[in-house]
Residue frames as qw, qx, qy, qz and C-alpha x, y, z in Angstrom:
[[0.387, -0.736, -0.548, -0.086, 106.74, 159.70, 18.40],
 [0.041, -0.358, 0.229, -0.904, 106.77, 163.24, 20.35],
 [0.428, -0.571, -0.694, -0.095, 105.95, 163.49, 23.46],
 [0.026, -0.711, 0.165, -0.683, 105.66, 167.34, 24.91],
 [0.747, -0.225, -0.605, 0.155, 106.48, 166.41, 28.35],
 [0.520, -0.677, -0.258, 0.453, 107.48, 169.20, 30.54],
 [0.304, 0.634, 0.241, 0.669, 107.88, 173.09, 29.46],
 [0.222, -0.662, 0.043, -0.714, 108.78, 176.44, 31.33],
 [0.033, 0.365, -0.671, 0.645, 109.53, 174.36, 34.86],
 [0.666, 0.028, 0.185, -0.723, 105.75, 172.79, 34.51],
 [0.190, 0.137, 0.972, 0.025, 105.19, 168.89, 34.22],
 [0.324, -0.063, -0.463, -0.822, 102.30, 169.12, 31.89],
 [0.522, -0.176, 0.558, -0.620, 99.06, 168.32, 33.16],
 [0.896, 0.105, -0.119, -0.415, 98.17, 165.46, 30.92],
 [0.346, 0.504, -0.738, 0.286, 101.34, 163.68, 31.98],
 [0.044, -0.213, 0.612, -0.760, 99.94, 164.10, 35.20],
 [0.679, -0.034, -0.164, -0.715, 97.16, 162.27, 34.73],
 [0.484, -0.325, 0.792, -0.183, 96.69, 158.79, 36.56],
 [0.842, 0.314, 0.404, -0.173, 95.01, 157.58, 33.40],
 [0.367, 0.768, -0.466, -0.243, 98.24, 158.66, 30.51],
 [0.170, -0.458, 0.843, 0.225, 99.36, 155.32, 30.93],
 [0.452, 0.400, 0.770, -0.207, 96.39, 153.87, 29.82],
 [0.391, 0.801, -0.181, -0.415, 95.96, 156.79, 26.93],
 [0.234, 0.778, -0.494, -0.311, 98.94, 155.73, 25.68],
 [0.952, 0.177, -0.068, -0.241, 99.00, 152.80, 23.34],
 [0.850, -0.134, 0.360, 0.361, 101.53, 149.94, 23.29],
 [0.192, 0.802, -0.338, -0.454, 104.40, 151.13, 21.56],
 [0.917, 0.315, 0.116, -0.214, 105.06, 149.06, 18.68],
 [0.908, -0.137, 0.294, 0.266, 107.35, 147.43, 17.19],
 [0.577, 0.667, 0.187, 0.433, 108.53, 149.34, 14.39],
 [0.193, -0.836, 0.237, -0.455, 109.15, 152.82, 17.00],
 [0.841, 0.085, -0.402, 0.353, 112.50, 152.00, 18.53],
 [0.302, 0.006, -0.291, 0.908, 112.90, 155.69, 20.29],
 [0.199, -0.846, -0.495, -0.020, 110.24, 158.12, 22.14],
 [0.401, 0.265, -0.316, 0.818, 111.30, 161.67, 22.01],
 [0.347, -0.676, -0.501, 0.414, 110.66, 164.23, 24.99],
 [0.217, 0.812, 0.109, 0.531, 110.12, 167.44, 24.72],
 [0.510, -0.736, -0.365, 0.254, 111.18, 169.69, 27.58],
 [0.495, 0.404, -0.162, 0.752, 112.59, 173.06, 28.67],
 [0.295, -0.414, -0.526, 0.682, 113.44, 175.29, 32.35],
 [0.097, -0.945, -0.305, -0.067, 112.66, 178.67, 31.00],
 [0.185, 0.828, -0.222, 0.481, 114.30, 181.16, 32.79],
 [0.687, -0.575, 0.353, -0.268, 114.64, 179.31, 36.21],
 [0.149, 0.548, -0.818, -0.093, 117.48, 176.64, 36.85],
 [0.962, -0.122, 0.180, -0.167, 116.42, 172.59, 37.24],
 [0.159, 0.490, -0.852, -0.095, 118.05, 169.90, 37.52],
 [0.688, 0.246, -0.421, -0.537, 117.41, 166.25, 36.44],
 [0.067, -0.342, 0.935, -0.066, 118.14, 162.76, 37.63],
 [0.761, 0.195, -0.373, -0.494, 117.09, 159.76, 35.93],
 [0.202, -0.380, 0.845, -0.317, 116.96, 157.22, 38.78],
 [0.637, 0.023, 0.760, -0.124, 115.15, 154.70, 37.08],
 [0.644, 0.407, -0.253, -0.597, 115.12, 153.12, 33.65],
 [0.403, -0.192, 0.886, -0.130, 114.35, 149.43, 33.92],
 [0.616, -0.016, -0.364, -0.698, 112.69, 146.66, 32.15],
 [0.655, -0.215, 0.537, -0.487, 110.34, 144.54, 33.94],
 [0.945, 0.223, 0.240, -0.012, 110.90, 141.76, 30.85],
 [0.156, -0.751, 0.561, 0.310, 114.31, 141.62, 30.51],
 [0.731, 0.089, 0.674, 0.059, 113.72, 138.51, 27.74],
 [0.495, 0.617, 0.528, 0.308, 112.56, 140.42, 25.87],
 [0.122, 0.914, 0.027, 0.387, 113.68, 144.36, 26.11],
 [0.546, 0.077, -0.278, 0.787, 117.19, 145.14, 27.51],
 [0.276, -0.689, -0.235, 0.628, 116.98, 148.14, 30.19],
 [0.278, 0.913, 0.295, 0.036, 115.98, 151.61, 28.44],
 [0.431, -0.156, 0.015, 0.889, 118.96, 154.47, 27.40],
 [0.172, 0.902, 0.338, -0.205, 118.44, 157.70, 27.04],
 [0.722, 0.528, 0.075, 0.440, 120.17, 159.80, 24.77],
 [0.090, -0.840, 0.123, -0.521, 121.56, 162.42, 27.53],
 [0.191, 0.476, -0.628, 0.585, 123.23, 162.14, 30.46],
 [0.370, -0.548, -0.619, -0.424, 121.14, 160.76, 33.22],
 [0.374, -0.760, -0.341, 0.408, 122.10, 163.49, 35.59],
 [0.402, 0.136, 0.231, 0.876, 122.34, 166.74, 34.83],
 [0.143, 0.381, 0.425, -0.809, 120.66, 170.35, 34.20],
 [0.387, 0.629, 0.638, -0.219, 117.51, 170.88, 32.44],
 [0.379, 0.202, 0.251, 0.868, 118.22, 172.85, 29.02],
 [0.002, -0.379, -0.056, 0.924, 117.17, 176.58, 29.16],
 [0.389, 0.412, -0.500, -0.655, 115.55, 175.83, 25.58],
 [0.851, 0.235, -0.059, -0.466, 113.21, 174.02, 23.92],
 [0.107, 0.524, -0.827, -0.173, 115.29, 170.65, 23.50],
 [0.968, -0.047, -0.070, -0.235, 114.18, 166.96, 22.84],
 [0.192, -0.502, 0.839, -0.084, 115.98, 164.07, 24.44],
 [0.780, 0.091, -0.559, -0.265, 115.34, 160.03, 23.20],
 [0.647, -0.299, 0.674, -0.194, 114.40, 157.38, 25.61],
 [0.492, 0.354, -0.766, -0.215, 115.95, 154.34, 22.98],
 [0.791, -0.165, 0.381, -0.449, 114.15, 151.10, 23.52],
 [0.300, 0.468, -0.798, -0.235, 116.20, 148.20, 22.68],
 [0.946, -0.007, -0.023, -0.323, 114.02, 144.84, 21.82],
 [0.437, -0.526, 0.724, 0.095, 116.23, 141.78, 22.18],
 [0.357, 0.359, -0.724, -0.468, 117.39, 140.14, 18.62],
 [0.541, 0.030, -0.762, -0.355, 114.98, 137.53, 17.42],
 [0.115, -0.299, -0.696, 0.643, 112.35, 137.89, 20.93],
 [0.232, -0.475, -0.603, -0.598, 108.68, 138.20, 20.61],
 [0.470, -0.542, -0.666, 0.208, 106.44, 139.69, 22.76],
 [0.269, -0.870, -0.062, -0.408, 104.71, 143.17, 24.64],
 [0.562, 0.048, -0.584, 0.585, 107.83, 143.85, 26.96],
 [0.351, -0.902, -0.236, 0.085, 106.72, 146.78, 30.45],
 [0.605, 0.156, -0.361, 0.692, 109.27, 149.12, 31.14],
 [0.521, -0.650, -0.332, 0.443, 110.12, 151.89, 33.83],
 [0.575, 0.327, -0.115, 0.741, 110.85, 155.14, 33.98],
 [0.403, -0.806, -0.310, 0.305, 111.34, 157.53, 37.07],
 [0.320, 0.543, -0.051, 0.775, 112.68, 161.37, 36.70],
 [0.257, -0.810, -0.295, 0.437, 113.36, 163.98, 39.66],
 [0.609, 0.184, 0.019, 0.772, 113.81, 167.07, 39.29],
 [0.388, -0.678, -0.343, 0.522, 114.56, 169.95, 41.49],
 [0.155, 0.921, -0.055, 0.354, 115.21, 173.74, 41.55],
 [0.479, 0.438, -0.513, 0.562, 118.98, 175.10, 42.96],
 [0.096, -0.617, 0.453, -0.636, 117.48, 174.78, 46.29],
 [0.067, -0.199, 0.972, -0.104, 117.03, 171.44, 46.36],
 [0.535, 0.253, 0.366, -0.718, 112.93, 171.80, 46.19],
 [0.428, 0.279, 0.803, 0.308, 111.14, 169.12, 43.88],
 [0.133, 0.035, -0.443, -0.886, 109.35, 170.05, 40.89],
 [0.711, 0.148, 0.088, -0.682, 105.59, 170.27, 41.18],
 [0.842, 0.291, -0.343, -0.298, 104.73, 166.64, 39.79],
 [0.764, 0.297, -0.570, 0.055, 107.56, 164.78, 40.03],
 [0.192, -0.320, 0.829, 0.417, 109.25, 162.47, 40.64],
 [0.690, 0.324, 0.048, -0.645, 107.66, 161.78, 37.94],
 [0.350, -0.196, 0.913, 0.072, 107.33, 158.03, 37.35],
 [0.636, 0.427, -0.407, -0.497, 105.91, 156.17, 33.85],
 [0.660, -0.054, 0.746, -0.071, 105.02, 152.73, 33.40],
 [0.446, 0.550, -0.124, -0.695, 104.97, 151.67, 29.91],
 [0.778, -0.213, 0.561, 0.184, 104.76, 149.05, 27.58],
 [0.258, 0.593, -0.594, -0.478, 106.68, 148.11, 24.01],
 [0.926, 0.298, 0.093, -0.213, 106.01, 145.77, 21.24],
 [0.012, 0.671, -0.607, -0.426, 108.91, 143.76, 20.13],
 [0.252, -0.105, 0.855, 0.440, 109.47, 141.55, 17.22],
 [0.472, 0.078, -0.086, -0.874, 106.27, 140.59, 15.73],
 [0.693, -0.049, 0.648, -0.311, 103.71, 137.46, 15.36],
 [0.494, 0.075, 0.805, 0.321, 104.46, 136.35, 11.91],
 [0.013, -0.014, 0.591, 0.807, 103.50, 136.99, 8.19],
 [0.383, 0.543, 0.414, -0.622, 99.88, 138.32, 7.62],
 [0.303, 0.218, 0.746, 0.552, 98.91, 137.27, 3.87],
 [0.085, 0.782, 0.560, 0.260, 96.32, 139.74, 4.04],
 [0.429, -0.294, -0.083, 0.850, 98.47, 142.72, 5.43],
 [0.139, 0.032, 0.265, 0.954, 98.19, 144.82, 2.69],
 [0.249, -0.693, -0.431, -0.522, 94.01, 144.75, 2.30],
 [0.501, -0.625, -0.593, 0.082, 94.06, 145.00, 6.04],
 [0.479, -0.246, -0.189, 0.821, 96.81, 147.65, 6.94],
 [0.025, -0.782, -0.606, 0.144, 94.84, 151.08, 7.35],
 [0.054, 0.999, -0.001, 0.009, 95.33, 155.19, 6.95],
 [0.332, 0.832, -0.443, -0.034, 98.27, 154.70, 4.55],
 [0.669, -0.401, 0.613, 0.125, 99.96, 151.67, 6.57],
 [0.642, 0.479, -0.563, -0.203, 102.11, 149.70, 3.81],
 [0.909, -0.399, 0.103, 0.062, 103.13, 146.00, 4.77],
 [0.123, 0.865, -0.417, -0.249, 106.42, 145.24, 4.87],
 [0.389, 0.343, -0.846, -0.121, 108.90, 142.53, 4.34],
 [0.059, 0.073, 0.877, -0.471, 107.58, 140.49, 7.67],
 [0.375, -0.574, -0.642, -0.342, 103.85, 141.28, 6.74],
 [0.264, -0.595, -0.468, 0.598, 103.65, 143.50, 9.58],
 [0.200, 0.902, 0.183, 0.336, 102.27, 147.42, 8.91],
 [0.360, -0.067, 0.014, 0.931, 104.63, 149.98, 8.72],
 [0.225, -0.742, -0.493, 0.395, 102.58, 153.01, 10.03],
 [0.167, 0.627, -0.049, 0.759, 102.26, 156.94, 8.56],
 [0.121, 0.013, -0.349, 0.929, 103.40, 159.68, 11.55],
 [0.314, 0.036, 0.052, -0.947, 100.63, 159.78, 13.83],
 [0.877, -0.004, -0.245, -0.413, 98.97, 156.19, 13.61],
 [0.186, -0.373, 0.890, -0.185, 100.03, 153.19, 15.69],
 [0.739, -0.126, 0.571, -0.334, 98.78, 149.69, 16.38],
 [0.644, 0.104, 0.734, 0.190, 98.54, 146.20, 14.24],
 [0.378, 0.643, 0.614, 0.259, 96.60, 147.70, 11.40],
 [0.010, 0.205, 0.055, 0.977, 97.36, 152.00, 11.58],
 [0.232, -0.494, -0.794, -0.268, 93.99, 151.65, 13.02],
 [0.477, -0.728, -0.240, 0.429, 94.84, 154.60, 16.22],
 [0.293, 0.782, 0.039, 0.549, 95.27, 157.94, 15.90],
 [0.626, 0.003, -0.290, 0.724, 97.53, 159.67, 17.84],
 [0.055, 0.870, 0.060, 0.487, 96.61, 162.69, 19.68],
 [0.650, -0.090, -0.281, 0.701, 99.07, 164.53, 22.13],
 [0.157, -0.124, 0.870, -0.450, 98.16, 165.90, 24.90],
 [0.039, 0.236, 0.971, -0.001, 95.28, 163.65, 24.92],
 [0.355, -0.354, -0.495, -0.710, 91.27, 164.53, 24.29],
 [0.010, -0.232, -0.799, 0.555, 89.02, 165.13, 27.38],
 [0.458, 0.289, 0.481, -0.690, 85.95, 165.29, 28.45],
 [0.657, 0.491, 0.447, -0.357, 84.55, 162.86, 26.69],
 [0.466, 0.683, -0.277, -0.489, 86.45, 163.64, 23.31],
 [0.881, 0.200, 0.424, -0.061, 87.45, 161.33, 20.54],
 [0.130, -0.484, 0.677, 0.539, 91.34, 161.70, 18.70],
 [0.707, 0.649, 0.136, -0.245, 89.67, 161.16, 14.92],
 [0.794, 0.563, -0.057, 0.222, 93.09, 161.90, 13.42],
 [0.676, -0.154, -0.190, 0.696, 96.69, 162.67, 14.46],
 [0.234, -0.126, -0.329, 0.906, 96.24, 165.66, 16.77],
 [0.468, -0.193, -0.118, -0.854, 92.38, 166.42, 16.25],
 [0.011, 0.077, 0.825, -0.559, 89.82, 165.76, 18.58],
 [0.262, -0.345, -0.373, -0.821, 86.14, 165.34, 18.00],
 [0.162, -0.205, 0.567, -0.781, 84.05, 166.73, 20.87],
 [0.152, -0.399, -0.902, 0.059, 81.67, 165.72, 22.74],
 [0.025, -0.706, -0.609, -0.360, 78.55, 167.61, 23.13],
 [0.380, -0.895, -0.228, -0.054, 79.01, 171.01, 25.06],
 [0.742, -0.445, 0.264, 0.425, 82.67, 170.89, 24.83],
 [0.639, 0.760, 0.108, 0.054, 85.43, 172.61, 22.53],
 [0.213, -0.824, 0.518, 0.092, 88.88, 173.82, 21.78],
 [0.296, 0.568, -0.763, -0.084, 91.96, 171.71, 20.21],
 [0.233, 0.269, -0.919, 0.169, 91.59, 169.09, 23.09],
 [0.443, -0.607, -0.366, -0.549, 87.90, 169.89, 24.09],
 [0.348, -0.157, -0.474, 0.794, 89.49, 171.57, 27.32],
 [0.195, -0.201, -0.054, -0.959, 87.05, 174.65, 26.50],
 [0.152, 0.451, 0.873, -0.104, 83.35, 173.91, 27.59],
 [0.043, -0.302, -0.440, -0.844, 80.21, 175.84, 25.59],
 [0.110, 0.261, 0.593, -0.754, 77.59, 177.69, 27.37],
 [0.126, 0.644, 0.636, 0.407, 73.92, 178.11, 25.72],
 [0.183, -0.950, -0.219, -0.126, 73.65, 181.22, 27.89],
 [0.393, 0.686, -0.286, 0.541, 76.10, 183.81, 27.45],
 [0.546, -0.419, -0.411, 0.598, 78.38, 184.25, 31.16],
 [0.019, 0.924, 0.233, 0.302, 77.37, 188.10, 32.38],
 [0.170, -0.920, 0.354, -0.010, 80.14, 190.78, 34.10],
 [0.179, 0.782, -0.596, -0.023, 83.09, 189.33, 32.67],
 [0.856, -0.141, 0.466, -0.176, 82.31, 185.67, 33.56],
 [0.344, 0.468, -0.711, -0.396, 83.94, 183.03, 31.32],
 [0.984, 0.007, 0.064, -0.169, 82.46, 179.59, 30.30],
 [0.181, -0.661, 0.728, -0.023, 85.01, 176.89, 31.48],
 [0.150, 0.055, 0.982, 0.102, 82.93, 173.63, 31.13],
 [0.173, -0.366, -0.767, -0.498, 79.70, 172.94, 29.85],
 [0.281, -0.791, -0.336, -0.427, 76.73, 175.35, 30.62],
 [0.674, -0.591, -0.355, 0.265, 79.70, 176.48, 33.49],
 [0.198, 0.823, -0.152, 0.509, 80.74, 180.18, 33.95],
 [0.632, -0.239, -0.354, 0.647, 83.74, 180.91, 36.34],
 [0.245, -0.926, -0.276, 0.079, 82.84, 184.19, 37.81],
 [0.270, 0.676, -0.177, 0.662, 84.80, 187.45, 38.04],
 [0.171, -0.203, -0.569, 0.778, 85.38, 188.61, 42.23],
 [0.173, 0.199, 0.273, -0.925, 82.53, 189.90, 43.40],
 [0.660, 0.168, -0.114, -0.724, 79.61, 188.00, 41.26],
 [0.100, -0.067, 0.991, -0.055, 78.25, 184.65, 41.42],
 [0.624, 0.355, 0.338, -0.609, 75.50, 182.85, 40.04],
 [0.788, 0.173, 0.499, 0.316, 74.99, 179.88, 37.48],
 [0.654, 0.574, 0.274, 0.410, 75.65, 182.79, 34.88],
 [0.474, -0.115, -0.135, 0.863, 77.51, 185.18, 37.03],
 [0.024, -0.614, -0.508, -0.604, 74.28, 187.51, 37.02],
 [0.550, -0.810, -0.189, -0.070, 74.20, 188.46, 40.72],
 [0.360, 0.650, -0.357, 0.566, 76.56, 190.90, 42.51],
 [0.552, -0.267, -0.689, 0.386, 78.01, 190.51, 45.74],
 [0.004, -0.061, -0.170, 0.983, 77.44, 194.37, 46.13],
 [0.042, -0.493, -0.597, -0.631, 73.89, 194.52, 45.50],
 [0.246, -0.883, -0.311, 0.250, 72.79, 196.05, 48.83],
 [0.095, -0.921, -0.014, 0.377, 75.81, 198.18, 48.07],
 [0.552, 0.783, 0.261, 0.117, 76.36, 199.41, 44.82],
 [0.490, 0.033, 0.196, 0.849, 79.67, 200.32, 43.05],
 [0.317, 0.895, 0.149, -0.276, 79.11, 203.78, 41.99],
 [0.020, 0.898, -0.306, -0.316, 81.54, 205.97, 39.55],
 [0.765, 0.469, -0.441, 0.015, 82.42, 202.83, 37.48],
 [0.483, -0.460, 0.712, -0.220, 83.62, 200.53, 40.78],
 [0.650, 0.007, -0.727, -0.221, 84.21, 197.35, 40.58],
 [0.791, -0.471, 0.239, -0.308, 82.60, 194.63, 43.21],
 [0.444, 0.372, -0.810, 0.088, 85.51, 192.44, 44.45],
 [0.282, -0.054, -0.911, 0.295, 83.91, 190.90, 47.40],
 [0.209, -0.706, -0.654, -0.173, 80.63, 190.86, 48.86],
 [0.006, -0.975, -0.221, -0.019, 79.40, 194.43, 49.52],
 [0.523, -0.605, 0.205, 0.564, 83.34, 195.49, 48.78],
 [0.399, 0.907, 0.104, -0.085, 84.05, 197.98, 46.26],
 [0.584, -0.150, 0.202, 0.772, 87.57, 198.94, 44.16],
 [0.071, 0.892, 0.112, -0.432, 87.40, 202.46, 43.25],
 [0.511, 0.686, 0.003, 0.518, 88.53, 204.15, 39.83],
 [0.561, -0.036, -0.180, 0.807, 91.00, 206.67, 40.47],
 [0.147, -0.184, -0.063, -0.970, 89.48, 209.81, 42.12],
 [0.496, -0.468, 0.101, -0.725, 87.31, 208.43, 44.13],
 [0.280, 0.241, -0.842, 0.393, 86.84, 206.75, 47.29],
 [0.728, -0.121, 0.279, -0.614, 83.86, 205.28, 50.05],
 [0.494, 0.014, 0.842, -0.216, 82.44, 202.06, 50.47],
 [0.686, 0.525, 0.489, 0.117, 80.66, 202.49, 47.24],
 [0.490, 0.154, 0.431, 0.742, 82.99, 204.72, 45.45],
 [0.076, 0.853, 0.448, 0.258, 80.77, 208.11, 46.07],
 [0.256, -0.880, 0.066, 0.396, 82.95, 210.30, 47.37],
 [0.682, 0.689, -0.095, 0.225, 85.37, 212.40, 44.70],
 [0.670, -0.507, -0.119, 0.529, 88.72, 212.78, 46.09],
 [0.142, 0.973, -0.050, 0.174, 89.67, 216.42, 45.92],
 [0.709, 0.318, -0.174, 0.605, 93.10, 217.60, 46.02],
 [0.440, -0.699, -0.265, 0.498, 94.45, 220.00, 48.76],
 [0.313, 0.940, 0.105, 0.087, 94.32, 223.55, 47.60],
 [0.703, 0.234, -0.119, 0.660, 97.63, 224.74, 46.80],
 [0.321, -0.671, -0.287, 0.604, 99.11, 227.41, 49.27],
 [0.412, 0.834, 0.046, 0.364, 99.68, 230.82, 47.72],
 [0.727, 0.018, -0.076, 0.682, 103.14, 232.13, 47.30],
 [0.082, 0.978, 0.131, 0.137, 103.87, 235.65, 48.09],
 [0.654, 0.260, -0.103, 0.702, 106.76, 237.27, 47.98],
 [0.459, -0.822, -0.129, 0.313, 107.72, 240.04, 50.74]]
């Protein structure tokens, strides 16, 4: 399992959701490691894993991670493993912890964090399943234990969950590992986009269903009404605030009607 987790000095925003722990399905038995993605960019971070705990220690020994758990953020794209170790011949959905800070070289948190994760893991399993094999779904195979053994991109008992990363909103529905089918009025990869029935006018853009985010200087459900309209851009202005005007180059006023002329150039004479 991949999880894109922080990129460019940004905690992603579906991380950052209060519902991603709820998205995100019991990890099963079979998935012994979760990787992170993550990388600073061009700015410096640093890291400190000050919690990685389990809250059933019967059953699941305290998380490792495969990195140091202080240190600096890589520059580059890099994945690190949080390794989830089930205790030998121990059944049972185990919770664990995990808490990350991390700061910039002047001690300043990152946006988001600490960022803290509750999560939970399957370990062992509940016994042989004589029907496994009719029952195990999109490709699952059973194995020795009667338990599916999942293709990348399917989890639970049966393969029966698709996997999508970062998660489907508004309303959408993860069909298959990483596709999302929208919901009415909605589009894009993760149906982040929203569809308008009526085009958005001066440079508007449709953000959510039937909802245009205005340019400066126009408002209205479809961005149809300037804030200039007592006073008019001329000479190819733009309105950026209500009866305020940006001038092209070469000309200036309150609406942009005056041409700015250059000071004639003295004449040279020579004596």
């Amino acid at each position: 399992m991949e999880i894109y987790a922080i990129a460019d000095g940004v905690v992603l925003p579906y991380i950052l959701d209060p519902n991603f722990e709820k998205y995100l399905p019991t990890i099963p038995a079979e998935v012994v490691k979760v990787n992170f993605t993550w990388k600073s960019g061009n700015q410096k971070y640093y890291y400190d894993f000050d919690q990685l705990k389990s809250f059933n220690e019967t059953i699941l020994s305290d998380p490792l991670i495969s990195i140091e758990t202080k240190g600096k953020v890589p520059r580059k794209s890099r994945i690190f493993q949080v390794i989830l170790p089930c205790l030998r011949n121990q059944s049972g959905v185990a919770s664990f912890g995990i808490s990350l800070k991390i700061e910039d070289d002047k001690g300043t948190y990152l946006p988001g964090t600490p960022l803290r994760l509750k999560l939970k893991k399957q370990c062992g399993d509940h016994g042989p399943d004589p029907e496994c094999d009719k029952k195990c779904a999109n490709g699952g195979r059973c194995n020795q234990h009667g338990i599916c053994q999942c293709p990348k991109g399917y989890v639970g008992k049966y393969c029966g969950s698709a996997l999508c990363y970062p998660v489907c909103i508004n309303g959408g529905t993860c069909v298959a590992p990483g596709v999302c089918a929208c919901a009415d009025g909605y589009q894009g990869p993760h149906c982040e986009g929203g569809m308008c029935r009526e085009k958005c006018l001066n440079g508007g853009k449709c953000v959510q269903k039937d909802t245009c985010q205005c340019r400066r200087g126009y408002y209205g459900s479809r961005c149809e009404f300037s804030k200039c309209h007592s006073v008019p851009c001329l000479n190819n202005g733009r309105c950026v605030g209500i009866n305020r005007c940006r001038c092209q180059k070469g000309y200036t006023g309150n609406q942009c009607e005056t041409a700015v002329t250059k000071p004639a150039e003295l004449a040279r004479h020579d004596y």
